[in-house]
ROFI-625007 format. One record per residue: residue in three letters; y, x, z of N, C-alpha, C in turn. Coordinates in steps of 0.02 Angstrom, whole numbers, padded with zeros to 5 digits, always signed. Atoms other than C-alpha are relative to their C-alpha. Example, Ala and Ser with C-alpha at 12.3 -4.5 7.8 and 13.67 -1.06 7.14 Angstrom:
! ROFI-625007
ALA-00059+00045+00000-00225+00615+00390+00060+00045+00000
SER-00059-00042-00003-00053+00684+00357+00055-00039+00037
//
This chain:
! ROFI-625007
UNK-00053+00005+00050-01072+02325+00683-00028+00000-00070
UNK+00049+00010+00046-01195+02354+00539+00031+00078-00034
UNK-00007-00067+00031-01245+02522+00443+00061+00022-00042
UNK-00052-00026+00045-01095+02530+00332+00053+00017+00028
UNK-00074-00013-00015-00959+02535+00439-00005+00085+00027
UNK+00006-00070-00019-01031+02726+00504-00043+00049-00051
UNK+00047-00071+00035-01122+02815+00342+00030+00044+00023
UNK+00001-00083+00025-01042+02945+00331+00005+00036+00093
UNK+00004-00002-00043-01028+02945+00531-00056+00038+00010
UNK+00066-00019+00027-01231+02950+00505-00018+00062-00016
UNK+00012-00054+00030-01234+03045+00400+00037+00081+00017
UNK+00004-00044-00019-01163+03196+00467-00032+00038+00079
UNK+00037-00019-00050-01257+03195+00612-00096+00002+00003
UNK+00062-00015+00037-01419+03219+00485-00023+00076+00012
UNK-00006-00062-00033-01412+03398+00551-00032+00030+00068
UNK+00022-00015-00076-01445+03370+00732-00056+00027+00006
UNK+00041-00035-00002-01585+03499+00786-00058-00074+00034
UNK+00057+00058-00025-01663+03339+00886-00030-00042-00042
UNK+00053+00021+00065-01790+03259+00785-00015-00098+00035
UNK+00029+00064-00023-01818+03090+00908+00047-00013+00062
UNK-00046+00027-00064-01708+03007+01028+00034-00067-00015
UNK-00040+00055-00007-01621+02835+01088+00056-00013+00036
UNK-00056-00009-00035-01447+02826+01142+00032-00067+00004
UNK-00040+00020-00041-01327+02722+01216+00057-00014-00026
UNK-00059-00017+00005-01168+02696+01147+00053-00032-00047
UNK-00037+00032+00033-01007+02640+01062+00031+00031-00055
UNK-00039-00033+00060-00917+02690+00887+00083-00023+00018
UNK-00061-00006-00013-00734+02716+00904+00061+00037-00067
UNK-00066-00041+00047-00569+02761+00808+00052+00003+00042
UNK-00045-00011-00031-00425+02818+00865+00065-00005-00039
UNK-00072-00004+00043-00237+02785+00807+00054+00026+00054
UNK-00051-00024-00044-00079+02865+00896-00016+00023+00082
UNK+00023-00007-00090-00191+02914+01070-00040-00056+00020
UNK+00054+00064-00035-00277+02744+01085-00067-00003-00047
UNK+00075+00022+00040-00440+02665+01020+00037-00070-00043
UNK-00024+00047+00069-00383+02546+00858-00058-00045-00006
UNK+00047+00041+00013-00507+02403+00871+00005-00017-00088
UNK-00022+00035+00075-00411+02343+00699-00024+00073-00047
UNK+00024-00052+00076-00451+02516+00597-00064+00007-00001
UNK+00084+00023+00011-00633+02491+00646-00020-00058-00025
UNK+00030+00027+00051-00650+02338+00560+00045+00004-00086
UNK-00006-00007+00072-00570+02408+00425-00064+00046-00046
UNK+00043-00015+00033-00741+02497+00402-00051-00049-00005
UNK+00041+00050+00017-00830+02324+00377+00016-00007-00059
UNK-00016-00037+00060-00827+02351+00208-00073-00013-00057
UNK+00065-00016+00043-00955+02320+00065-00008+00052-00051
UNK-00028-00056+00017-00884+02466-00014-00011+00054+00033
UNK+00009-00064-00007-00953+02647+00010+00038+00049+00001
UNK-00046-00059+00011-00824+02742-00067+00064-00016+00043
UNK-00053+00023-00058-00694+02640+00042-00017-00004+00043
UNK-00001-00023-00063-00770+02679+00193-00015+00092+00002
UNK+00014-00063+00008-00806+02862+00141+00084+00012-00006
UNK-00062-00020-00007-00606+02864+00102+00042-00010+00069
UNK-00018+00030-00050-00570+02785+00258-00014+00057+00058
UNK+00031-00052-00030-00684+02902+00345+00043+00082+00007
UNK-00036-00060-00007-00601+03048+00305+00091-00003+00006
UNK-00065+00005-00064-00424+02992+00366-00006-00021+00055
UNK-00001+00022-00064-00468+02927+00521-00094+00014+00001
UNK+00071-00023-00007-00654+03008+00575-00003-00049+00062
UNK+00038+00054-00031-00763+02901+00682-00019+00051+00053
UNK+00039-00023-00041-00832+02954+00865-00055-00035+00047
UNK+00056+00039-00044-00978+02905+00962+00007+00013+00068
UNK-00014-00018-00080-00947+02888+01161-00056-00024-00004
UNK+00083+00027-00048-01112+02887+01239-00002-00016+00073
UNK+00003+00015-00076-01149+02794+01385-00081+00011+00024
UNK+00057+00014-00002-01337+02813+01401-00047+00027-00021
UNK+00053-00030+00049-01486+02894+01363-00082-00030+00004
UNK+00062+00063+00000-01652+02773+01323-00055+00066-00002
UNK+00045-00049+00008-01756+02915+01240+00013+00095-00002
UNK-00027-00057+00003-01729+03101+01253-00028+00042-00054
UNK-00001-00060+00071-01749+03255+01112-00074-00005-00002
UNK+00086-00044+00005-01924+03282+01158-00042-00073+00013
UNK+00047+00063+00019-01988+03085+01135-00025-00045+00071
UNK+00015+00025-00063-01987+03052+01319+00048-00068+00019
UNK-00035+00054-00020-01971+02864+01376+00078-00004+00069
UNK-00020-00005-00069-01822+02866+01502+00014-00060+00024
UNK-00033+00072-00050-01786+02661+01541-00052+00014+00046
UNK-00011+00021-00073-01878+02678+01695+00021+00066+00050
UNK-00008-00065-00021-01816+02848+01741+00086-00040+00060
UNK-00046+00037-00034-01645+02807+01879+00060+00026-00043
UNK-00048-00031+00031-01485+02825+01800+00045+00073+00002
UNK-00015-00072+00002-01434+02983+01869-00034+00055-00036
UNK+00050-00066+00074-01580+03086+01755+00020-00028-00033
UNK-00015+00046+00046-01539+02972+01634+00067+00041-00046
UNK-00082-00038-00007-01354+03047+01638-00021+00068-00007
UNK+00017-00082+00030-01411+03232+01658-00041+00008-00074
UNK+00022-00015+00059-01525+03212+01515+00052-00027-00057
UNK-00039+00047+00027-01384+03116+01416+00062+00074-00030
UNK-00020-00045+00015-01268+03255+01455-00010+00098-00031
UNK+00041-00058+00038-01395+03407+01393+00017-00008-00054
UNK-00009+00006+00085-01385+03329+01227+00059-00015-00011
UNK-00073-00007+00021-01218+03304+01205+00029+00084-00015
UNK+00006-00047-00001-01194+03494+01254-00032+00051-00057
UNK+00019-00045+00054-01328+03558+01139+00013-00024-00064
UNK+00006+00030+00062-01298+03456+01015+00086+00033-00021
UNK-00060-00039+00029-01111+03546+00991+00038-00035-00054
UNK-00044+00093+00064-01023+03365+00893+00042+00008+00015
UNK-00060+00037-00040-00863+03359+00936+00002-00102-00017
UNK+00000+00081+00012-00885+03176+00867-00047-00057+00058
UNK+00049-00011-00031-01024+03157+00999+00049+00012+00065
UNK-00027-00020-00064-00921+03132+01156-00021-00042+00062
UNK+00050+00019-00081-00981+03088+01345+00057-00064+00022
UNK-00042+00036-00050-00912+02938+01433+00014+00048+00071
UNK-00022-00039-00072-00819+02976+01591-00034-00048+00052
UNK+00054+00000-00043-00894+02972+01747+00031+00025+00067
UNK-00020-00025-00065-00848+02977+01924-00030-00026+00059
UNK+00021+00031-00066-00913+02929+02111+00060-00009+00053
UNK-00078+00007-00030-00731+02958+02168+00033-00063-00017
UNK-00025+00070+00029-00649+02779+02193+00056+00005+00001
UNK-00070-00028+00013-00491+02851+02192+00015+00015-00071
UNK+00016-00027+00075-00534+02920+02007+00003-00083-00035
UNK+00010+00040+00024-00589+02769+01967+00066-00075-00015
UNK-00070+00057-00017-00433+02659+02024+00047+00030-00034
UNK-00052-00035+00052-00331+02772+01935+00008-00047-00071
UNK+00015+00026+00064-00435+02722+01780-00010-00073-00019
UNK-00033+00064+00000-00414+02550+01796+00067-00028+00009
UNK-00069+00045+00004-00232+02516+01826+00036+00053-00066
UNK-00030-00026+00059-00229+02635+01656-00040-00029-00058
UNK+00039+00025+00069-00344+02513+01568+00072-00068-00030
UNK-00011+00051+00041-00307+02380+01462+00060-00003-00050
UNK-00030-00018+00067-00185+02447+01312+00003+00043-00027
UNK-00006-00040+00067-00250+02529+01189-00078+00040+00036
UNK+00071-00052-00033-00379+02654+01304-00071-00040+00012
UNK+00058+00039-00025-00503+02576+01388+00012-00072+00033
UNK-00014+00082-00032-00506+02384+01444-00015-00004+00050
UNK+00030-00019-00056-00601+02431+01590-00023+00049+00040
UNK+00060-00044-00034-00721+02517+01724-00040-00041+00022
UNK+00057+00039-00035-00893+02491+01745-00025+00030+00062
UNK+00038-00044-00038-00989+02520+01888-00092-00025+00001
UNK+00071-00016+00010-01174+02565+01889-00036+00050+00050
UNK+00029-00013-00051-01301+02596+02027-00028+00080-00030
UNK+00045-00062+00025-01375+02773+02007-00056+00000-00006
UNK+00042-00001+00008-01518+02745+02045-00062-00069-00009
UNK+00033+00064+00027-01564+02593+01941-00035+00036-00076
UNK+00031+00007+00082-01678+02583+01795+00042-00023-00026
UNK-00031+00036+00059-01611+02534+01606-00028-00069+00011
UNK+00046+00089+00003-01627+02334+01627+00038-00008-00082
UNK-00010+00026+00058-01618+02305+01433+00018-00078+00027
UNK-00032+00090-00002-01523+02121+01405+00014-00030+00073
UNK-00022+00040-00029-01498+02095+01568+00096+00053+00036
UNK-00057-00079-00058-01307+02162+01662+00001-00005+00061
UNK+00012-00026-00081-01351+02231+01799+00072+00051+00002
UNK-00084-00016-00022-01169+02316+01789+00025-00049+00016
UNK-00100+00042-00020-00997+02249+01865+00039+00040-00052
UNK-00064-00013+00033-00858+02259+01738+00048-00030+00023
UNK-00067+00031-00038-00694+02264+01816+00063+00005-00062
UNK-00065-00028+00026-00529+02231+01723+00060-00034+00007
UNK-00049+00005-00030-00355+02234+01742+00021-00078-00015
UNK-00030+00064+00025-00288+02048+01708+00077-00012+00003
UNK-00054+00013-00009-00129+02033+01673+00010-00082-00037
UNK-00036+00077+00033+00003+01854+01604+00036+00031-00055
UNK-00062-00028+00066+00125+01850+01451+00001-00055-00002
UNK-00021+00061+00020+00224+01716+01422+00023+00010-00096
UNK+00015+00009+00053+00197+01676+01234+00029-00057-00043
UNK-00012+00062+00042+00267+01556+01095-00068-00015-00037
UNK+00068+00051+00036+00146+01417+01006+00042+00033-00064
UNK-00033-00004+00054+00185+01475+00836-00043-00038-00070
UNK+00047+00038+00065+00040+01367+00739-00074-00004+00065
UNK+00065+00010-00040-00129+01290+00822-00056-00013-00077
UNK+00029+00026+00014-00277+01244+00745-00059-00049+00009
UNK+00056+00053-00023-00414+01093+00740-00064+00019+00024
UNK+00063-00012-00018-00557+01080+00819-00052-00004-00060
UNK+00052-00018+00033-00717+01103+00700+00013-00079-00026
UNK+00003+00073+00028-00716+00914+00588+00028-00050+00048
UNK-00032+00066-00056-00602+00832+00719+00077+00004-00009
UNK-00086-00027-00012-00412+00804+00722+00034-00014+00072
UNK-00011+00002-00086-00398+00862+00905+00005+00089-00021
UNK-00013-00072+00007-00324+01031+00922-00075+00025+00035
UNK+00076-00019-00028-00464+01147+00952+00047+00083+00038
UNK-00014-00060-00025-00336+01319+00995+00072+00000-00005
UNK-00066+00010-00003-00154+01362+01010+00009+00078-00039
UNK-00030-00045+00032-00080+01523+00910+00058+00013+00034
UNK-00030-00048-00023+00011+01656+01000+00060+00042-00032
UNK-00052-00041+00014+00165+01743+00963+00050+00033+00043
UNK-00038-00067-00024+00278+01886+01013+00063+00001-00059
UNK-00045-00023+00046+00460+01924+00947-00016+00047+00011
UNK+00017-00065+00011+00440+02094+00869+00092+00025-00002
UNK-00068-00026+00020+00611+02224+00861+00039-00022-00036
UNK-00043+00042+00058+00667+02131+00705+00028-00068+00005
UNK-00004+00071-00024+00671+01962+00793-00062-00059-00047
UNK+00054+00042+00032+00512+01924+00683-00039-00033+00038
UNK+00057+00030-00050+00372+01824+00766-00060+00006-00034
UNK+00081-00005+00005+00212+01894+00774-00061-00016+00026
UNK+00082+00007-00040+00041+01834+00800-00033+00044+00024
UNK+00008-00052-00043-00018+01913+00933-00080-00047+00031
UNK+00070+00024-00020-00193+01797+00977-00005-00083-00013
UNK+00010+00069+00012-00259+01627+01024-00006-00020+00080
UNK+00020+00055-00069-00295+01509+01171-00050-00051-00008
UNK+00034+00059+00029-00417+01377+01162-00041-00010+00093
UNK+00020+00042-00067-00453+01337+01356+00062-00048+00035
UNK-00050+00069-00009-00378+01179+01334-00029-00057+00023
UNK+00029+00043-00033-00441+01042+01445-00007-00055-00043
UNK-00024+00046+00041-00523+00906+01356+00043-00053-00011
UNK-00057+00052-00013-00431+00760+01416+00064-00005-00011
UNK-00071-00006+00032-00273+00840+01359+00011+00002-00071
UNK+00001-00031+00070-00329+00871+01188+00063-00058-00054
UNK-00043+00060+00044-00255+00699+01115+00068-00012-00005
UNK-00071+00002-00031-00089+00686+01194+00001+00079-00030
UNK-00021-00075+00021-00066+00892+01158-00004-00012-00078
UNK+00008+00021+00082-00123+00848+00962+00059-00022-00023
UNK-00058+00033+00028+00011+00716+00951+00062+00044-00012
UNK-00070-00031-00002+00154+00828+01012+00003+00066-00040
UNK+00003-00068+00036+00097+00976+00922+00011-00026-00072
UNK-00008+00023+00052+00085+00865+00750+00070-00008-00007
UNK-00068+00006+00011+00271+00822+00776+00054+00032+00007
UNK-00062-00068-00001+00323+01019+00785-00024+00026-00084
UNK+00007-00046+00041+00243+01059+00636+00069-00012-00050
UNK-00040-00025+00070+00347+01154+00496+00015+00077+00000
UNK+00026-00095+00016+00328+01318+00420+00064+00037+00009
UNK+00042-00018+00032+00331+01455+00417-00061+00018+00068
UNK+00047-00053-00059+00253+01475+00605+00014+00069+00023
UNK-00030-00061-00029+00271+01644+00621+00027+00041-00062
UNK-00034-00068+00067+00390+01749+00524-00003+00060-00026
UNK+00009-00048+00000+00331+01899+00546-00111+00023-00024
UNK+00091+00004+00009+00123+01947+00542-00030-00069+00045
UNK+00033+00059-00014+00022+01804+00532-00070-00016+00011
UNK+00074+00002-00011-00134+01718+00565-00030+00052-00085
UNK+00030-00033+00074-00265+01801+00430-00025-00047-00036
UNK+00038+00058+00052-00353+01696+00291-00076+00012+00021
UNK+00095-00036-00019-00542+01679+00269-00008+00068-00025
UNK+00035-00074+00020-00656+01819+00252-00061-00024-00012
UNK+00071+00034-00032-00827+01832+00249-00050-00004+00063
UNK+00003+00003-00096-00831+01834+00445+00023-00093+00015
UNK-00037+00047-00033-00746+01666+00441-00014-00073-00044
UNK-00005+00027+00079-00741+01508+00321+00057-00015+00008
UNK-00082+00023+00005-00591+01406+00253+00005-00025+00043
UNK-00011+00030-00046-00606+01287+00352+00023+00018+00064
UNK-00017-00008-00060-00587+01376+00528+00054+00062-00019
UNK-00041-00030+00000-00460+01496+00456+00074-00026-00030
UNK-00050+00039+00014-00338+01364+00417+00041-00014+00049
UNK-00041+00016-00075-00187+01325+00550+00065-00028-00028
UNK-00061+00053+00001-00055+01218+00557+00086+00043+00042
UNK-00049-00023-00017+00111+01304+00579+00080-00052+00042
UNK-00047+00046-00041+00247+01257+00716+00060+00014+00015
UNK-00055-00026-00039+00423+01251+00760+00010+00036+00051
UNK+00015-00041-00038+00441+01402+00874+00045-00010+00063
UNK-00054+00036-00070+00498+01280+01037-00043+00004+00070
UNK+00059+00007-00062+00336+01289+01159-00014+00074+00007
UNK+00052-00061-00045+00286+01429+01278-00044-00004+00034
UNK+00070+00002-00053+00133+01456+01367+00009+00071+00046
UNK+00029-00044-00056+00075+01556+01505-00073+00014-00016
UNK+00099-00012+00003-00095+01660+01475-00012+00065+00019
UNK+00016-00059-00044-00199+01776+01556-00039+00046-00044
UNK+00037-00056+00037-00281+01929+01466-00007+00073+00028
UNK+00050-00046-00055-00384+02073+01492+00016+00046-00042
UNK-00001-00044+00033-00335+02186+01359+00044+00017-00080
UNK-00034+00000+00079-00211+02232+01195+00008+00061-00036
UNK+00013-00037+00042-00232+02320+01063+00023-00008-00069
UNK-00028+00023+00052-00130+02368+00901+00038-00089-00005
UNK-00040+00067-00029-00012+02222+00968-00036-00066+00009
UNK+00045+00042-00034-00155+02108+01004-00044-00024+00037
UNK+00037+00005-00028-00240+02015+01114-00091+00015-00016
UNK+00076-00008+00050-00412+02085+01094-00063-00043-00010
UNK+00047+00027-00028-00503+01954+01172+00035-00073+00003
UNK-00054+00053-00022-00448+01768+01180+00017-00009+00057
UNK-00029-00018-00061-00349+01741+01314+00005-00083+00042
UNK+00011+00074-00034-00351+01587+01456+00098-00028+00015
UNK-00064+00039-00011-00196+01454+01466+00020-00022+00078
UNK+00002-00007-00080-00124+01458+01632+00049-00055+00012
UNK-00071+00062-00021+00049+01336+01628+00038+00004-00071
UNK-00056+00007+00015+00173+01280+01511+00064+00023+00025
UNK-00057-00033-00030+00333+01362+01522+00059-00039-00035
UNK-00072+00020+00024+00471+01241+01475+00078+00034+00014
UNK-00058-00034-00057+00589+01336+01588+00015+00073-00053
UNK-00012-00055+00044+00567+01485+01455+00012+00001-00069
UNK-00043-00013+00078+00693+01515+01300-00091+00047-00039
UNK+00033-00046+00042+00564+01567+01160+00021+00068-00016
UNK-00037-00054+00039+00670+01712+01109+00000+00063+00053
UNK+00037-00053-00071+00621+01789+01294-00041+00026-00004
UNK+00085-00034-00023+00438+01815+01265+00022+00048-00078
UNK-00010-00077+00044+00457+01978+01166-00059+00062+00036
UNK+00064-00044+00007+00330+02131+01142-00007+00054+00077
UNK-00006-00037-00051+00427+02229+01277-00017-00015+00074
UNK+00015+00018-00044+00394+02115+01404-00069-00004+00036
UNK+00062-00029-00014+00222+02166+01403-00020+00069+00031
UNK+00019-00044-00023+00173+02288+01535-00061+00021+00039
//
């Protein structure tokens, strides 16, 4: 994510009695009980004092999955993952963080099935599973990640072009919200090529603003340029069918795959609630 989005994260864990170690692990925020992908890149930031203000309304935690090197300078990738784990969980323990918290962990597949048909909004998107007694394979995954997949039937509410071509390159997602606004809620872009031309045409002869009435696509940044943050807004008459793995702060977190056209479905159907 890059050093700025966790100083002060960092920096209070300048303390720790351990002097040498390599860990494992993910930075997290939390909003209303879930994990807020969206208030973590609100600490992408070239601003110090705005992630130091940020910081202290919403504190940052580190889930550890892993432990590479331990307190006392000892290599553990070829150690099996079960020491790996006991030494993982020592330092968590002595180390006394509450910010500093353990992934969960079970051999029970009952546990585990639980925690998958409670992924994918807002908590966790998944479960992995991991041999015990495997070495760390740096870059390669030697895990299985399982996750839940669910559909949502979705309005086109604006697409945009492919990179210097005028051939759609993605479709724009929307959700009526409580107000009957329409919110962007993701994207699509596993659009077969052979359809691209014919789909272009008919999409050129919905446009007219405003697309979505409610929260909209974003502008550039400096994650993005103009060019690919530009979109063409559409009469809100086309539904899709798409499959996704995970939502968060009312969005898809991940782009999501195009499964069917839904002519058969009133736009004014696909609403936020219908997401379960």
């Amino acid at each position: 994510m890059g050093i700025c989005v966790c100083v002060d994260f960092f920096a209070g864990l300048r303390d720790l009695n351990h002097q040498s170690f390599a860990l494992d692990g993910e930075i997290v925020l939390e909003s209303g009980g879930k994990f807020s992908f969206e208030a973590l890149q609100m600490r992408l930031h070239p601003a110090e004092s705005r992630i130091r203000k940020l910081s202290a309304e919403m504190p940052a935690s580190l889930i550890l999955f892993d432990m590479l090197v331990d307190s006392s300078g000892n290599n553990l990738l070829d150690r099996p993952l079960i020491e790996r784990r006991a030494s993982l969980e020592a330092f968590v323990n002595a180390s006394r963080r509450p910010e500093l918290r353990l992934s969960r962990c079970t051999n029970d597949p009952e546990i585990a099935s639980f925690w998958l048909d409670q992924s994918g909004q807002g908590a966790i998107d998944g479960v992995v599973a991991k041999r015990l007694d495997e070495s760390y394979r740096s870059g390669e995954r030697a895990m299985i990640k399982v996750k839940r997949l669910r559909t949502a039937d979705c309005v086109v509410g604006g697409f945009r072009y492919l990179a210097g071509k005028r051939l759609v390159g993605s479709l724009l997602l929307g959700l009526f919200n409580n107000q009957g606004k329409l919110d962007h809620v993701g994207f699509t872009s596993t659009i077969a090529q052979g359809e691209r031309s014919e789909l272009t045409r008919n999409l050129e002869a919905l446009r007219a603003p405003p697309g979505f009435t409610g929260k909209a696509p974003g502008g550039p940044s400096r994650w993005n340029t103009e060019r690919s943050a530009q979109w063409e807004p559409l009469r809100p008459e086309l539904v899709v069918e798409v499959r996704f793995d995970h939502m968060t702060g009312n969005r898809f977190r991940h782009g999501t795959k195009l499964l069917r056209w839904r002519p058969d479905k009133a736009p004014k159907q696909c609403t936020f609630d219908k997401i379960c």
